[in-house]
C-alpha positions as CSV (number, residue, x, y, z in Angstrom):
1,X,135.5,96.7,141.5
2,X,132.2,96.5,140.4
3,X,130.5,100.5,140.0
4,X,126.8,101.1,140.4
5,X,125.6,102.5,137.1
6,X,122.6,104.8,138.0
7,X,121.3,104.9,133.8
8,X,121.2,100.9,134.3
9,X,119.3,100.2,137.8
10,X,116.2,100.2,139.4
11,X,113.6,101.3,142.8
12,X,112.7,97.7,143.7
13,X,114.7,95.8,141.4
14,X,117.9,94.5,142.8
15,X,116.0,92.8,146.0
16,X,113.6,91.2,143.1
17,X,116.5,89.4,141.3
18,X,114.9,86.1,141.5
19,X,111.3,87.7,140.6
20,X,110.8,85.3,138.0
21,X,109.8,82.5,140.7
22,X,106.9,84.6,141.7
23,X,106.0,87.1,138.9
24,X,105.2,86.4,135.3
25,X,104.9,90.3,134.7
26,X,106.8,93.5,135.7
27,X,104.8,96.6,136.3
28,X,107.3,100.2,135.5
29,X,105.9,103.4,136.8
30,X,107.6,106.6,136.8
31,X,108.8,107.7,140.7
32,X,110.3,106.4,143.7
33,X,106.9,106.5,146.4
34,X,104.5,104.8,143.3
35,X,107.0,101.7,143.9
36,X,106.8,102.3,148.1
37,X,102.8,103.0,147.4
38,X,102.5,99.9,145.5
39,X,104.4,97.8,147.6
40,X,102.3,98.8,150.8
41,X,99.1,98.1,148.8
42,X,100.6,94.5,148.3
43,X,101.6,94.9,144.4
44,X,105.3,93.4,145.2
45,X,105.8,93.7,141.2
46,X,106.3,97.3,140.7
47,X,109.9,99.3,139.4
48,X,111.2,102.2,138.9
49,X,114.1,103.9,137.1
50,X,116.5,106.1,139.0
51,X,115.5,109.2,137.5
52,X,116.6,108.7,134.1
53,X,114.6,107.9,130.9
54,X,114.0,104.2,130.1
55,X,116.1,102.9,127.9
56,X,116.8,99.9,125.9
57,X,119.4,98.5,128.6
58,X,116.1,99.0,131.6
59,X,114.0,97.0,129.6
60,X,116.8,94.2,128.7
61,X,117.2,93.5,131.8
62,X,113.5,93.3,132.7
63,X,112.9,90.9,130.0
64,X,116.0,88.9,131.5
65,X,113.4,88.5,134.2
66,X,110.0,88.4,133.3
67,X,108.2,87.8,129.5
68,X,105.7,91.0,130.3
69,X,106.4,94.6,131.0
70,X,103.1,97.2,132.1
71,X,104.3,100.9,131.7
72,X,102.0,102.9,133.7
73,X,101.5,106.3,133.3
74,X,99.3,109.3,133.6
75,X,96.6,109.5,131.4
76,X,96.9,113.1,130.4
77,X,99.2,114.8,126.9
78,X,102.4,114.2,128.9
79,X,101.9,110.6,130.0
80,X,100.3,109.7,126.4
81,X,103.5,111.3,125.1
82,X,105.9,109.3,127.6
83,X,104.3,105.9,126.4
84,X,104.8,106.7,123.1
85,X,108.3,106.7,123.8
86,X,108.5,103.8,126.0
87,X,106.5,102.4,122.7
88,X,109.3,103.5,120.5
89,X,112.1,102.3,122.9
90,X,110.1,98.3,123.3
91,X,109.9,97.7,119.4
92,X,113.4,96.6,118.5
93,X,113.6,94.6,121.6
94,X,109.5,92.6,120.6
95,X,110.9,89.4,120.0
96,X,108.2,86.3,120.2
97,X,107.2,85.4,123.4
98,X,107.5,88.9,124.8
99,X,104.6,91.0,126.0
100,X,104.2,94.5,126.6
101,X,101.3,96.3,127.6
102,X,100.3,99.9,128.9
103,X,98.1,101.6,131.5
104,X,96.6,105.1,131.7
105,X,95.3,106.1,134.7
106,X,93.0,108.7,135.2
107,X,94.5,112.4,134.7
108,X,96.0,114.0,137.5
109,X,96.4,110.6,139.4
110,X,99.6,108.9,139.8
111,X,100.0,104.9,141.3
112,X,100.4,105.7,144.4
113,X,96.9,107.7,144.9
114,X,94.8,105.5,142.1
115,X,96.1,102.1,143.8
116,X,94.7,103.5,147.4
117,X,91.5,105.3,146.2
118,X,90.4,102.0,144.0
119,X,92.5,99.7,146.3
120,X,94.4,96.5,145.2
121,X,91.7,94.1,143.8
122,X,90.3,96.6,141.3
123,X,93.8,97.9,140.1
124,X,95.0,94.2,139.3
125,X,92.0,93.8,137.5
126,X,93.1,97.2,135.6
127,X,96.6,95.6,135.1
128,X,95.1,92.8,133.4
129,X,92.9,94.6,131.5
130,X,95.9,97.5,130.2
131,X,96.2,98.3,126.6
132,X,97.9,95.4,124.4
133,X,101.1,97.7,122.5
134,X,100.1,96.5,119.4
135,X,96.3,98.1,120.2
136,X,98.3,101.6,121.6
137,X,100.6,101.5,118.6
138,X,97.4,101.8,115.8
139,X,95.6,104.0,118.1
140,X,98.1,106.8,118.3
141,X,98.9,106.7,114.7
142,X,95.6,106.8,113.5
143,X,94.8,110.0,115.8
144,X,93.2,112.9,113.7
145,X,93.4,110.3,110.3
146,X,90.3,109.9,108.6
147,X,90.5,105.6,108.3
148,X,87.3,105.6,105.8
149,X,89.2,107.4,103.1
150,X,91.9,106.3,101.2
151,X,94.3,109.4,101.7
152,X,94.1,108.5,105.6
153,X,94.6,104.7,105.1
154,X,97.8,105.8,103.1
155,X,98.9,108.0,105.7
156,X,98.9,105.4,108.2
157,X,100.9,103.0,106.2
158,X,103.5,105.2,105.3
159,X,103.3,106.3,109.2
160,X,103.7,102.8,110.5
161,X,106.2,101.0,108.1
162,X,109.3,102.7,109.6
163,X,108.1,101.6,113.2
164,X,107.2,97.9,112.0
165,X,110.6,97.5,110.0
166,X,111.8,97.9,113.3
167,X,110.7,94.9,115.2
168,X,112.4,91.5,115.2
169,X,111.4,89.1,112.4
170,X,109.3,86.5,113.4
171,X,105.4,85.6,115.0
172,X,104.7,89.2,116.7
173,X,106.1,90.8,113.1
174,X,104.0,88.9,111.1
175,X,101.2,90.1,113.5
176,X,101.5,93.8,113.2
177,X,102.0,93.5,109.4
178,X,98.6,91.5,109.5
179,X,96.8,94.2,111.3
180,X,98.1,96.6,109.2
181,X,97.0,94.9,106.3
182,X,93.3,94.2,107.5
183,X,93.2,98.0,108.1
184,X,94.1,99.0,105.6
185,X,92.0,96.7,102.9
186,X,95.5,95.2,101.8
187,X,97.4,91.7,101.5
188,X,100.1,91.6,104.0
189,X,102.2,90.1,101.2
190,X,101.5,93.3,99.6
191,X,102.7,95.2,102.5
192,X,105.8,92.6,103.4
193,X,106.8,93.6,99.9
194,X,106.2,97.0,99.7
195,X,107.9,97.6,103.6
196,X,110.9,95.4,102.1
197,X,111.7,97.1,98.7
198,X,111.5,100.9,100.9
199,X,114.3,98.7,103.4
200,X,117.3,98.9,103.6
201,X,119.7,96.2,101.6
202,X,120.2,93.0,103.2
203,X,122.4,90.2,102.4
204,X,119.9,87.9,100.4
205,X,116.7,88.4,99.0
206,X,113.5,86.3,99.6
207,X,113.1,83.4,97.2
208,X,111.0,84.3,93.7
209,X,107.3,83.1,94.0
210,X,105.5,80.9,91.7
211,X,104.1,82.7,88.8
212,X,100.2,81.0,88.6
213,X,99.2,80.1,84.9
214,X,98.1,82.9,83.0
215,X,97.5,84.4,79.5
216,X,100.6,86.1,79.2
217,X,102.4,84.9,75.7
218,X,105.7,83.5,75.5
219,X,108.8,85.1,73.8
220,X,107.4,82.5,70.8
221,X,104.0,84.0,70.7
222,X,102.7,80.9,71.8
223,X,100.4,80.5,75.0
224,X,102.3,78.6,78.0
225,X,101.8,77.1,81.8
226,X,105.3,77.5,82.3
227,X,105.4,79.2,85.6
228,X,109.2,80.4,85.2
229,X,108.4,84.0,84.9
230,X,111.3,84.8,82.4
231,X,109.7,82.7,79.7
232,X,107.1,85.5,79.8
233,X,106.8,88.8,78.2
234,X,104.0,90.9,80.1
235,X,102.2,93.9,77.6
236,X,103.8,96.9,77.9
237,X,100.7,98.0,79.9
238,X,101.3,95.8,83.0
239,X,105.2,97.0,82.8
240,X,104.5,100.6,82.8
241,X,102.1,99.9,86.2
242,X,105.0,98.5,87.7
243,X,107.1,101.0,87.2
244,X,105.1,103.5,88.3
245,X,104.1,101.3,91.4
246,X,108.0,101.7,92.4
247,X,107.7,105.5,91.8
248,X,104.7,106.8,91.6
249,X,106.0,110.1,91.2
250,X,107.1,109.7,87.0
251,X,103.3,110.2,86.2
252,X,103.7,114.0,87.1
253,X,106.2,114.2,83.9
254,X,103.4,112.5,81.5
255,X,102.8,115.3,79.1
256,X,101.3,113.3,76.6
257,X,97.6,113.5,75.2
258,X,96.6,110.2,77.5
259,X,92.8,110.2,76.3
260,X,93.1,107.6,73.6
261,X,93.6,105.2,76.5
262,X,90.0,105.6,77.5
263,X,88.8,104.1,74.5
264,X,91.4,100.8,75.1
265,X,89.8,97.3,75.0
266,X,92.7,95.7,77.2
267,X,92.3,96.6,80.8
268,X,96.0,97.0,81.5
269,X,95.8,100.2,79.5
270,X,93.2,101.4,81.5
271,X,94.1,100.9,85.0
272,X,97.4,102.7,83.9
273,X,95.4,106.0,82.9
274,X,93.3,105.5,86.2
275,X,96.4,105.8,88.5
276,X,98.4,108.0,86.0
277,X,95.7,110.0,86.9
278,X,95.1,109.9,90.7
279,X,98.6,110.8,91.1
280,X,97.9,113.8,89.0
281,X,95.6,114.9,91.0
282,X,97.5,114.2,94.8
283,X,100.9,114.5,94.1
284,X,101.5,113.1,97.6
285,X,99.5,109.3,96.2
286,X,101.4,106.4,97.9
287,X,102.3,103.7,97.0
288,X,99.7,101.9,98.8
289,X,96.9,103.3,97.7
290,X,97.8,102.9,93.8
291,X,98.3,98.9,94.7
292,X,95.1,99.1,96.8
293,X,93.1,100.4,94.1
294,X,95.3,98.0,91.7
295,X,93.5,95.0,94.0
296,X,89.9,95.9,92.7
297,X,91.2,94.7,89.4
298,X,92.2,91.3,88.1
299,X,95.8,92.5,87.7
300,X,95.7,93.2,91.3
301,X,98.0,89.8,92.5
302,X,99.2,88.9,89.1
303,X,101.2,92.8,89.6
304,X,102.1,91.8,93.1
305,X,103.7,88.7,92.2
306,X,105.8,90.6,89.3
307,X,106.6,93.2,91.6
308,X,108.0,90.6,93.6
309,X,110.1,88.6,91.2
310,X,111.7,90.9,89.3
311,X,114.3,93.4,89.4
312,X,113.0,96.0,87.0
313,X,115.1,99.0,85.6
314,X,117.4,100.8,88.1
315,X,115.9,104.1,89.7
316,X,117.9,106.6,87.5
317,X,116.4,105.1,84.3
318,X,112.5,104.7,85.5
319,X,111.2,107.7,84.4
320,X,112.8,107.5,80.8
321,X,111.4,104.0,80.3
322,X,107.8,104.9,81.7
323,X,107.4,107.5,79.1
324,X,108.8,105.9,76.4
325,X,106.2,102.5,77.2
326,X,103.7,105.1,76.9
327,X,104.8,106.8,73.7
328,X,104.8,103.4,72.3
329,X,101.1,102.5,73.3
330,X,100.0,106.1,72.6
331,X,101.4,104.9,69.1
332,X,99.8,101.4,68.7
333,X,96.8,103.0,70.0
334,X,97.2,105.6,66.9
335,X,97.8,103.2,64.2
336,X,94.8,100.4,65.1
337,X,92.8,103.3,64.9
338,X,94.3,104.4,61.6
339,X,93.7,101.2,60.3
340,X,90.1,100.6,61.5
341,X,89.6,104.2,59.5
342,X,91.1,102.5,56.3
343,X,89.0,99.4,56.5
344,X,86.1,101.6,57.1
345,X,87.3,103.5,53.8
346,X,87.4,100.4,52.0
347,X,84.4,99.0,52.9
348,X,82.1,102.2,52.3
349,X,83.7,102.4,48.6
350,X,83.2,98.6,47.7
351,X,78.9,99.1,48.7
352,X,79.2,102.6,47.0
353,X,78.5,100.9,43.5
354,X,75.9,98.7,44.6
355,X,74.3,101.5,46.4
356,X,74.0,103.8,43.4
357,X,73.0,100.6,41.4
């Protein structure tokens, strides 16, 4: 015997089994007489759950149905706080091809007396018009987050990555992680990568990607185009900034004396005093505001590529190889200076004779 599940059904939903013939879209509101509202104002597209929460299962079946869902609620603190979990609930379930959208009515209305003081034209055209969830899902987050500064554009990415991993991979994914990206001033590969080394393990890794030619010099000190990234060795520069990239919080343990690297000619050396230094000052730095400011360089997609292709050293032994990197350019530093002081030397007593001649 088959038992009615109450968490599971819907008002208006089990006489609209075949809605598909006749509806491309459902429309969810929250109570019994917004459905019996709706319905006598001729919007034959309109369900509600039984009391309960929405859940996963609700919106399964909807989707089984129709390829859009419109959550309507109240426009006020508690109906912008219900959509944002309806919002949370949808993303697993966003694979391509699916549509969800959301409409806020006015505050203190509810369906049943918007749809019969603007009557049933104007509210379709409201239904059409409602909030896309990718536009509700970057409005909400950036609430109260300065987007002109950097600090607020790395709030919002650490914000929205554990909402993004959750969607399905594919088109709509891909999307989100663009719009991210062009809000943030960073290349969604950037992001993908970023989002994917914070992830949890999966059972195979995305393919290396070409390495373009560079300058770096081979393990023979020779200059190469080979583009297999192993026949490189990258300056110990560029390795300390990715290790730092991965943990940006091993630049709080630099004790060193790091103003020789002011004077460096290479401009590895100093892009790694620059964000040794903005972490210094915000502890809190992410991770994608040191590769953001990393893009105004032209290490910027040479560094993304690395960070990409290479499995550096694991996390309890970061730190110890970060500092030890920059003991050892601290020291090279020390000793081309040393030796420009001796050549100096030299040269000031071979024109001593001839200047006292």
């Amino acid at each position: 015997m088959q038992c009615f599940i109450k968490a599971l059904n819907f008002m208006g939903f089990l006489k609209r089994k075949n809605l598909a013939k006749n509806f491309s879209k459902l429309l969810l509101v929250e109570g019994y007489m917004d459905v019996i509202a709706l319905a006598q104002m001729g919007i034959k597209n309109a369900v509600a759950t039984l009391g309960t929460a929405t859940s996963s299962k609700h919106l399964i079946r909807m989707f089984r149905q129709v390829t859009e869902i419109i959550f309507c609620f109240d426009g006020d603190d508690a109906g912008g706080a219900a959509a944002w979990r309806a919002l949370e609930t949808t993303l697993p379930l966003m694979q391509d091809g699916r549509q969800v959208k959301f409409l806020f009515l006015p505050s203190g209305t509810d369906p049943d007396t918007h749809v019969r003081a603007v009557g049933k034209e104007k509210f379709e055209l409201e239904l059409e018009s409602a909030k896309p969830l990718e536009d509700f899902f970057f409005e909400k987050l950036s609430e109260d987050l300065d987007m002109n500064s950097i600090e607020g554009k790395a709030r919002l990415s650490n914000l929205s990555k554990k909402y993004i991993r959750q969607i399905p991979r594919g088109v709509y994914a891909q999307l989100m992680l663009d719009r991210l990206s062009q809000t943030l001033g960073v290349s969604s590969e950037s992001l993908d990568l970023l989002l994917s080394t914070n992830a949890p393990k999966q059972e195979s890794s995305p393919p290396i990607p070409p390495v373009p030619n560079t300058e770096w010099q081979s393990s023979k000190g020779r200059k190469t185009t080979n583009t297999n990234l192993s026949a490189y060795r990258k300056p110990a520069s560029v390795k300390a900034i990715e290790l730092l990239l991965r943990n940006p919080e091993i630049a709080l343990s630099v004790n060193q004396n790091l103003e020789p690297l002011r004077t460096a000619e290479d401009e590895g050396r100093k892009l790694l005093l620059s964000l040794v230094e903005m972490v210094k000052k915000d502890p809190n730095t992410e991770v994608f505001t040191l590769l953001g400011y990393c893009y105004g360089t032209s290490l910027g997609s040479q560094l993304t590529q690395l960070l990409a292709a290479e499995k550096i050293t694991p996390q309890e032994g970061v730190e110890k190889e970060f500092l030890q990197i920059l003991d050892n350019i601290l020291s090279d530093i020390a000793k081309k200076l040393e030796l420009l002081q001796l050549k100096d030397e030299l040269k000031s007593r071979v024109f001593e004779p001839k200047e006292q001649s």
